[in-house]
C-alpha positions in Angstrom: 3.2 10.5 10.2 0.9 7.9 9.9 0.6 6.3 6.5 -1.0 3.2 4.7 0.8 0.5 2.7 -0.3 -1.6 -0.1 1.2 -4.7 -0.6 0.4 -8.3 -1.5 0.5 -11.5 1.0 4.0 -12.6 -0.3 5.2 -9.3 0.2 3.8 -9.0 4.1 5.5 -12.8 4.8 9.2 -11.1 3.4 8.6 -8.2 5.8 7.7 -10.2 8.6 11.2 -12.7 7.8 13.4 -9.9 7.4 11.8 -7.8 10.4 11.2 -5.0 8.9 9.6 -2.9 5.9 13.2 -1.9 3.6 13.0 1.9 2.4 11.6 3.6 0.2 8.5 2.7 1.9 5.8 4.0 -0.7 2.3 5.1 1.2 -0.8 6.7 1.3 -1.7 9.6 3.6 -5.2 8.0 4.6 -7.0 4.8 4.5 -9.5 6.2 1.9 -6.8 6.4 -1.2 -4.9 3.3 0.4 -8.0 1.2 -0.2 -8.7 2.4 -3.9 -5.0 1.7 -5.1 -5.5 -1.6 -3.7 -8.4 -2.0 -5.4 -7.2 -0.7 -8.8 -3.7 -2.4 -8.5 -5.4 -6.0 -7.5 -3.2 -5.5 -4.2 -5.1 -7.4 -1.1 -3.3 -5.9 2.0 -3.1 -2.6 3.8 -1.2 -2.0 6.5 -1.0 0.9 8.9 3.0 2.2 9.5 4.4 5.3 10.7 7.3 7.2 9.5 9.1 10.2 10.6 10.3 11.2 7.2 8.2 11.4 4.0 8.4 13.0 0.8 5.4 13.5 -1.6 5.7 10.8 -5.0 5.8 13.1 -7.5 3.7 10.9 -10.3 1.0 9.3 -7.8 -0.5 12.5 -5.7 -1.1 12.1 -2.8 1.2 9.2 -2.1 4.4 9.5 -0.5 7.6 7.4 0.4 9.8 7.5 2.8 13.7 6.5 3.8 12.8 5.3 6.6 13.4 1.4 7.8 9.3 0.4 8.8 9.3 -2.0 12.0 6.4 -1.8 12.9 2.6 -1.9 11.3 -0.9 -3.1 11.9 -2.8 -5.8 9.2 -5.9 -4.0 8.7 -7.0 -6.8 6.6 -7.0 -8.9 9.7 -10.1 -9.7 10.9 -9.2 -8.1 14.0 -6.2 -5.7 13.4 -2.7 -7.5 13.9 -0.3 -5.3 15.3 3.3 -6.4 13.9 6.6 -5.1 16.0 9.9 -6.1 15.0 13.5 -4.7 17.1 
């Protein structure tokens, strides 16, 4: 499933150090409702993941999280998209 992230700068910087995004991954279902959280939380980042396990957050709907160890993801902040990978 493909998902979108919110998180802060500092946040992005500790995932790209420690290789990877540490479960539970909290996300969005589509850019749309990723963008407005960021906006409402004062979050500046969004990036683009995919998990193969998610389970719906029962006090934010739609959002989700998943157990799943994130590797992977795309900056859509960037001015063109970075695509992070991380083995």
């Amino acid at each position: 499933m493909i998902g979108y992230h919110v998180t802060t700068p500092r946040k992005v910087q500790r995932y790209t150090d420690t290789g990877c995004i540490l479960p539970p991954v909290r996300f969005w279902p589509n850019e749309y409702t990723a963008r407005r959280w960021a906006k409402r939380t004062g979050r500046s980042v969004v990036l683009q993941i995919e998990v193969d396990i998610s389970h719906p957050l029962p006090d934010h709907k739609p959002a989700r999280w998943s157990p799943d160890l994130v590797r992977s993801w795309v900056d859509l902040n960037a001015t063109e998209p970075k695509e992070a990978h991380h083995d």
